[in-house]
N, C-alpha and C positions, 0 to 999 in steps of 0.2 A: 851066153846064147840069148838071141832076140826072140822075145812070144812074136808069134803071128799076129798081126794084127786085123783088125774085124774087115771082111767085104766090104762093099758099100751096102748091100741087103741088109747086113747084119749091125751096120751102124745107125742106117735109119730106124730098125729095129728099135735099138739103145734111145737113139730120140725120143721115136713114142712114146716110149714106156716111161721116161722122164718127163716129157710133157705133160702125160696121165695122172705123175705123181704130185707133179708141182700143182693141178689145177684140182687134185683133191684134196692137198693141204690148203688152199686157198677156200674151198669149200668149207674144210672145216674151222676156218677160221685162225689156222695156226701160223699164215703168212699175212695176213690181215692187220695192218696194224688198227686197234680200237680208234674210234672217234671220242674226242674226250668228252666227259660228261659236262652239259649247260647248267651252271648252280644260279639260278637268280637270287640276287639282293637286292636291298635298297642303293635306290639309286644318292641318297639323300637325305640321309637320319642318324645322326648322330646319337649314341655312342655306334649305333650298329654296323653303319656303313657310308664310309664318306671319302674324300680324297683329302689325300695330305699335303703341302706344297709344294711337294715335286710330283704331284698329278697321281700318285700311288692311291691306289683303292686300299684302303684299312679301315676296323672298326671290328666290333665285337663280331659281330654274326659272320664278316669275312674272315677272321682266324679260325672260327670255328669251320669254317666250309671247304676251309686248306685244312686244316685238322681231320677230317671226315675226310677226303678224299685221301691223304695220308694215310691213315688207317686201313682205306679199302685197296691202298696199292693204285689207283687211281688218276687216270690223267683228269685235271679240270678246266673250266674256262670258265670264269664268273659273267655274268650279266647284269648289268644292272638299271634296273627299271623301277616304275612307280609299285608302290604295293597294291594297288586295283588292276594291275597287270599281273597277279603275282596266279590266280587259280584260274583265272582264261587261260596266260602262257601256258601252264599245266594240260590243261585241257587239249588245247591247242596242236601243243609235242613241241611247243617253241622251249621248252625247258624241262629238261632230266624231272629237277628236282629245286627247292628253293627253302633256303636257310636265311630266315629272319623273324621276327616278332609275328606268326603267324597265330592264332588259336585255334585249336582242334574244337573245332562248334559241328553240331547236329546237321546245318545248313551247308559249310565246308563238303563234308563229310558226302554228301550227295551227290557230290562233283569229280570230288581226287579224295585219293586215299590218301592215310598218314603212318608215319612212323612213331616209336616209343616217342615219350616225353622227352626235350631236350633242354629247358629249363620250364620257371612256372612263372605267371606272369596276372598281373591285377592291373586295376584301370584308377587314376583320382584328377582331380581338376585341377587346375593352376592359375591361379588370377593374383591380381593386385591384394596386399594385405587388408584385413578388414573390409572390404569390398562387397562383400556376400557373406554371411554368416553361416546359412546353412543350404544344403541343395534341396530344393523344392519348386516345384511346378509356381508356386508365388511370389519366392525370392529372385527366379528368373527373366520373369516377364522383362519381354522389351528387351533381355540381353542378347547380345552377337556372343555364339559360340564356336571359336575355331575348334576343328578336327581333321586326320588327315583321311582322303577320301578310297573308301573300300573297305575300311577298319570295320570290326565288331564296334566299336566306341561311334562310329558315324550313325549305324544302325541304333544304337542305345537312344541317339539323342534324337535321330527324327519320330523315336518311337514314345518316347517319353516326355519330351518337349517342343519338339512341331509345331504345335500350337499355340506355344508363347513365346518360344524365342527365334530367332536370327541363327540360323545355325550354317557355316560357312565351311566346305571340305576344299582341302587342302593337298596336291599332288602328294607332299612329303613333309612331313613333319617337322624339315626345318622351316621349310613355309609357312604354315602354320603358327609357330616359335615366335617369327618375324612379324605377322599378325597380332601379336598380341601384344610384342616388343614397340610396334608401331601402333598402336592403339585401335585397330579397324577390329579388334574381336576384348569381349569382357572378360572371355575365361576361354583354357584351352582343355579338351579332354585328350587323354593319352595312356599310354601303359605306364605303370609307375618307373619302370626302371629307365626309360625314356624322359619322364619327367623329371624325375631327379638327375637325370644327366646335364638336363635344360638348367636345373637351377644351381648345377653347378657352375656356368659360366658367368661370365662377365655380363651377358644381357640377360641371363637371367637370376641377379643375382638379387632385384629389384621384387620378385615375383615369390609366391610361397604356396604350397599345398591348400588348397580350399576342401574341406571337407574331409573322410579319410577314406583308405581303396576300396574299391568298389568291385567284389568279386561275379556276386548273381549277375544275374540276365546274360549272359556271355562275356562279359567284362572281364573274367578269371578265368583260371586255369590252365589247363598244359598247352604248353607253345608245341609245336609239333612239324616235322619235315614234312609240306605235299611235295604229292606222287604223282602219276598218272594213275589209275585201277588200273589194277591187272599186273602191275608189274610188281610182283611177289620177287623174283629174283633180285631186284635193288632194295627192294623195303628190309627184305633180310640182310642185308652187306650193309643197310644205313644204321639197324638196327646194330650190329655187330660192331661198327664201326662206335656208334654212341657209347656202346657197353666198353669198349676200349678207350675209349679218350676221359671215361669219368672214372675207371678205375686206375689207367697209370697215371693222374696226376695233368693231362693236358687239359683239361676243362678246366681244373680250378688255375690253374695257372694263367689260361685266356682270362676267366673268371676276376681275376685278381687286378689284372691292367685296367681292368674298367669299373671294375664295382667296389665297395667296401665289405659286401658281404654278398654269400652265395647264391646265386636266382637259380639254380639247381634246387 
């Protein structure tokens, strides 16, 4: 036996009431598919983020930032730009979130909020052997100092040395690198794990640590994920995600492709 089937009354009925549902799923976000989150990197800094010869973005801070979004279950899309782009974009809303050689400084901090520590991080010079003996406002004079531009390390030198030397910022730290490589700079300043990457290659294999790391004045400590303020709901899921990638084992293992030992 065949059920009746509904009026026309009684089937527009059934519409509504389906219309009604579909567009408070949609309200509540449950037909919506997310927009993926904007991770900025470096557009240009070796080991952390560079292109490899099939045009692939790789590098330390970009595993980590597929690592993290993994962790949060997370659609992402990386960006990559200069690092003096890295806490306007924030600012901005041009970018989620940004995972690279950032330091959680007092002055940061005013702007965009931060996540836990994601690894630690110190600052030393890099010049020609015997070149400079030791760092001082009188061993400087006259010298051209590359650095890359928007760093806490930019900030060190025009605060510190301004006065006596030639101090040169640089979009990206391989630029930089290539400065110093090509002679237009006497010394470069940078993050040690960064430097030591420089002196592991072929141009810079010429070059050697000048002096040893440099922690005070903002030059050390915790590297750290910016935020927007306010967005407490990501800072907890970045935070959650950190606590998971350093306890099963995926941080040291990004860790390991590129370092000899732990910057955690």
């Amino acid at each position: 036996m065949v059920g009746r089937l509904p009026g026309k009354g009684e089937f527009m009925g059934i519409l509504i009431r389906l219309a009604s549902t579909v567009v408070a799923l949609f309200a509540c976000g449950y037909l919506v598919a997310a927009e993926p989150l904007l991770v900025a990197v470096n557009n240009n800094d070796r080991p952390f983020s560079m292109s490899n010869e099939r045009g692939e973005r790789v590098g330390f801070s970009v595993d980590m930032a597929r690592a993290l979004c993994r962790a949060m279950a997370s659609e992402c899309r990386l960006v990559p730009t200069t690092f003096a782009d890295f806490v306007p974009g924030i600012v901005e809303k041009r970018f989620d979130f940004v995972v690279a050689n950032v330091l959680r400084t007092p002055e940061r901090e005013k702007q965009v909020d931060f996540t836990n520590r994601i690894w630690r991080s110190s600052s030393i010079f890099v010049g020609k052997p015997g070149a400079i003996g030791e760092i001082s406002r009188t061993t400087l004079q006259g010298k051209n100092l590359g650095v890359q531009k928007g760093s806490a390390q930019e900030r060190y030198l025009q605060e510190n040395f301004g006065g006596v030397a030639s101090i040169q910022a640089y979009p990206s730290n391989t630029e930089r690198n290539n400065a110093l490589v090509a002679g237009k700079v006497d010394l470069i300043l940078g993050s040690t794990v960064s430097q030591y990457a420089f002196l592991t290659t072929k141009e810079g294999a010429p070059f050697e640590f000048v002096g040893g790391p440099i922690d005070g004045q903002g030059l050390g400590g915790d590297v750290a994920i910016p935020l927007a303020k306010g967005r407490d709901d990501l800072r907890k899921r970045l935070n959650a995600a950190i606590d998971t990638i350093v306890h099963d084992g995926t941080f040291a293992r990004i860790n390991n492709a590129y370092f000899t030992s732990s910057v955690f």
